[in-house]
C-alpha angles and dihedrals in degrees: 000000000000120000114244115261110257103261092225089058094046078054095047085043098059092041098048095061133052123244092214088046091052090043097046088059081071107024142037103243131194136172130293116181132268090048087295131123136222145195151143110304111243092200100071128012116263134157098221126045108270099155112091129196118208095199080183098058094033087240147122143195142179110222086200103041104023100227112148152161149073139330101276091041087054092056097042089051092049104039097025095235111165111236104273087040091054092049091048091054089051092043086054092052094052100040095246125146119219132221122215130197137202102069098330140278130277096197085191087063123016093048113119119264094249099046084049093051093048082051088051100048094043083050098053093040085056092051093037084050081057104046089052096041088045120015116101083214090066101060085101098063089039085056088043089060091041096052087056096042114265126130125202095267092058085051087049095044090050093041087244104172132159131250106221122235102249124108089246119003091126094040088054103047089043080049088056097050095054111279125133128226093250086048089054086038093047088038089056091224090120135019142211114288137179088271103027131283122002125165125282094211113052127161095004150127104247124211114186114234102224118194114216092275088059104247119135110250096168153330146255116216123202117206113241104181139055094230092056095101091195131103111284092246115032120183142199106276123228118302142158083279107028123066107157094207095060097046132078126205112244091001086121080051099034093033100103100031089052085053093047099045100027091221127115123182116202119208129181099233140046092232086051089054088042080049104054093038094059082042088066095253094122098173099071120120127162142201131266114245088298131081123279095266142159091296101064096028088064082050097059094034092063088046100042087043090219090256117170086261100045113117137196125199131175127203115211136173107265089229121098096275096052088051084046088053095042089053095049085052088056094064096065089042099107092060089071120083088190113084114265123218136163131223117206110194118225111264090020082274107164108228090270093055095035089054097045090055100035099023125236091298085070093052106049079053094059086054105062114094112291124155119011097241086234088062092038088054077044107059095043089062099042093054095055095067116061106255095203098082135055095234088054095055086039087061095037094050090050096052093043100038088068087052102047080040092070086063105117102188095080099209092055090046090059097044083050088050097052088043091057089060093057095058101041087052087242093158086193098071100173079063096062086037087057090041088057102036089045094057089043100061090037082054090043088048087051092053094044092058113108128001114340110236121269099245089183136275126328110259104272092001115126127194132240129242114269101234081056125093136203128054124334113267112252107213094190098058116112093264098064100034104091090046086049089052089042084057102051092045096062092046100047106026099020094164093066096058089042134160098348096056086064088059092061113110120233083241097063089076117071109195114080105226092049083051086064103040080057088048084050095045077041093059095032080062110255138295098270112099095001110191126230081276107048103118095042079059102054083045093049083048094061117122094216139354096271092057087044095052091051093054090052087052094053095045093049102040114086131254108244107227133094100230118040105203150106102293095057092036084055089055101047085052094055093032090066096031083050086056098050099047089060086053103059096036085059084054092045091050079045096063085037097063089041085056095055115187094291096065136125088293088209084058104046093044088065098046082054102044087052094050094061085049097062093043092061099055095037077061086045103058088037081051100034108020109203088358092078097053 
């Protein structure tokens, strides 16, 4: 077993690297206000940005799904590290080496698998890059990348190596570095032979496969020669690390330009992406031996932002199999929120080919904008039917309406739908806009049958026990708000509330939840001279992970106000004492009408006494403000 990791370095760990700097490695993030970030949440789908990033308190938290936490909680939750695998990643990244305690740590043995299998893979890409740069055997992959027009500093920009052609040389030198056969095995760099391991990749041109934090987590290999028996692209298979379907070829190389400019090309190949991106089309990526699906699409959608100018276009041979491709991208069309075209080169020519012939300045051309991918699916439809005769437009208006009819922005449905009528030759062109609006709503009708999906909490809306009974409590209604400001106060400018807030009593905060985030700031120690850690201590503090998520929330979500300072800290503490003031004078005049006038006279004279004294500071805070506190 593992030691556990020394609790100064997990500190040193969080605090050395930045929460933002970690996030933007797998979202697009812009301000929002307050010196916080947002974007879109890569935990759950949604079409505006809920998932907010506080740089200044090292946190994060999704207002739709809930998720929350700090850095070391947001790269356990997207790459699904455990906790000291998730410390050991960060430590990496910022060059600190950690202690361990309980006996010691062997790092060649008690690493998690994960962060073993990404060694590995950085390992193998450096002594591939090597092969292809000095081996005499390799000449045949380095004439393969000049042929298409790649020189050796555009291999060495996209990491391009060469497997060499023995049955082990890569299983024996990562042999030799520490790794054992089931590791290789696991990593699905080798695989079982007659007599053990032998490499998977032999004889062939590598690309490394980058996630968008830029790790190898596995390869593509291209055949070279004819007596290789084997498929002309082979990739990694699926591992721990590697799932085909959720990666993107170039996205660690194409990531920030597609966020500055909101704009991402797909291409089929690994030599089209190193094309366009020589080219000067930086924002090409590819798949990986798979079709453009949800999984990437949820990639590029947290990077593009979904705003109203982001565009995708995909580039796509102009044979039977490229129009087959294209069609199956228009399926998931509607989960993007960008606008979607497609670019046909002349001649059917791929970018490679298409720059070798016309040069960069050709493909940066293809490129530009060309067929809305809705006309394009259109169109392939359309020109199978013979438009010459009624029964022919008929066929191909009942196969394209439902098609145009899945467009859920209703003015581009209709333009499309004008548009369809035009290519069918319909001069009647309100006919094909009721046929289309008419399967629309009767597909709308079908989806609305039975429970809508729970698509998560409302923001700020927190559920009752279930054992409760009556309507959710809405912690963002007028009644709760100034508790909720008070609250985040505390937690993100503490020295603005102090020391008056750590006299309020539990009770002075009526939701219940809020109730328990005052009893967490109460046993971390209060808010007055909070110390570097003090919100890591009123999380640690949470009695559960409800509690603990909502204490995240309220120290990431921004104070509305303008201005953060004294003044408007002062009016949210009298706001809620205020409140609670007028609370407990309406029970006071209670148990003095219960009392009635022939009541114990000793009693009655302290409720009344204590009546007038709450009068008159509840006077006082209406007169004085926070003076009065």
């Amino acid at each position: 077993m593992a030691g556990r990791i020394n609790d100064d370095d997990v500190k040193a760990v969080r605090d050395a690297v930045p929460i933002d700097a970690v996030v933007s490695e797998y979202l697009q993030l812009r301000n929002a206000g307050g010196g916080n970030l947002k974007g879109l949440c890569p935990f759950h789908d949604e079409k505006s940005p809920s998932f907010q990033v506080s740089p200044s308190k090292g946190l994060f938290h999704c207002f739709g799904c809930q998720e929350g936490g700090d850095t070391i909680a947001f790269v356990r939750k997207i790459d699904h590290l455990s906790f000291s695998e998730a410390v050991e990643r960060l430590a990496a990244t910022a060059g600190i080496t950690l202690r361990y305690e309980e006996g010691g740590y062997n790092p060649s043995h008690q690493r998690g698998e994960r962060i073993r299998l990404v060694e590995a893979h950085k390992i193998a890409a450096q002594f591939y890059i090597e092969q292809l740069g000095t081996s005499p055997e390799a000449e045949i992959g380095r004439k393969f990348l000049a042929e298409r027009g790649f020189d050796q500093a555009a291999a060495a920009h996209f990491g391009v190596g060469y497997s060499p052609a023995g049955w082990d040389h890569l299983t024996r030198f990562l042999r030799g570095k520490g790794f054992s056969d089931k590791e290789l095995t696991l990593s699905g760099l080798s695989q079982e032979g007659r007599r053990g391991p032998i490499d998977r990749f032999r004889g062939r041109l590598m690309w490394p496969i980058r996630d968008v934090s830029g790790e190898v987590v596995g390869f593509g290999a291209r055949k070279l020669r004819d007596d290789d028996n084997g498929p002309k692209y082979l990739n990694t298979p699926e591992t721990a690390i590697y799932k085909k379907s959720q990666v993107l070829y170039g996205i660690d190389l194409a990531k920030k330009d597609i966020a500055k400019s909101s704009r991402a090309v797909v291409v089929e190949g690994y030599t089209d992406v190193m094309a366009c991106h020589l080219a000067g089309v930086t924002t090409a990526i590819a798949t990986c031996g798979t079709a453009f699906g949800g999984d990437h699409i949820k990639i590029l959608r947290r990077l593009l932002m979904d705003n109203g100018s982001a565009r995708v276009i995909f580039t796509f041979d102009g044979d039977a199999a490229g129009q087959k491709a294209a069609l199956r991208a228009f399926e998931d069309d509607q989960k993007f929120a960008a606008e979607t075209y497609i670019a046909i080169a002349p001649d059917g020519m791929d970018p490679c080919e298409l720059r070798l012939a016309k040069g960069n300045e050709a493909v940066a051309d293809l490129v530009q904008p060309r067929t809305p991918l809705f006309e394009f699916a259109i169109r392939q439809i359309v020109q199978r039917y013979d438009l010459e005769t009624p029964a022919g437009r008929a066929a191909a208006l009942d196969e394209a309406a439902p098609i145009v009819a899945r467009i859920k922005n209703v003015a581009s449905q209709h333009e499309v739908a004008v548009q369809l009528a035009g290519i069918l030759g319909i001069l009647d062109t309100q006919f094909v806009v009721k046929r289309v609006a008419q399967l629309a709503r009767w597909a709308r009708d079908r989806g609305g049958k039975g429970p809508a999906p729970d698509r998560g909490r409302p923001y700020g809306e927190v559920r009752a026990p279930a054992a409760a009974s009556g309507p959710a409590l809405n912690l963002r209604s007028p009644a709760h708000r100034t508790e909720r400001e008070l609250l985040k106060l505390a937690l993100q400018h503490p020295h603005l509330v102090s020391p008056a807030f750590d006299a309020y009593g539990v009770d002075e905060f009526t939701a219940p939840p809020y109730a328990a985030v005052r009893q967490c700031i109460m046993e971390a120690g209060g808010a007055t001279d909070a110390p570097s850690d003090y919100l890591q201590a009123v999380m640690e503090s949470a009695p559960n992970d409800t509690v603990r998520a909502l204490v995240t929330e309220l120290a990431v979500e921004a104070v509305h106000a303008r201005v953060v300072d004294e003044a408007y800290a002062g009016e949210q503490l009298v706001a809620v004492r205020r409140r609670a003031v007028d609370r407990r004078l309406l029970d006071i005049q209670g148990a003095l009408a219960r009392l009635g006038q022939n009541g114990d006279p000793e009693r009655l004279a302290a409720v009344q006494n204590e009546l007038w004294v709450l009068q008159q500071y509840g006077q006082a805070l209406r007169n004085r403000g926070a003076e009065a506190l």
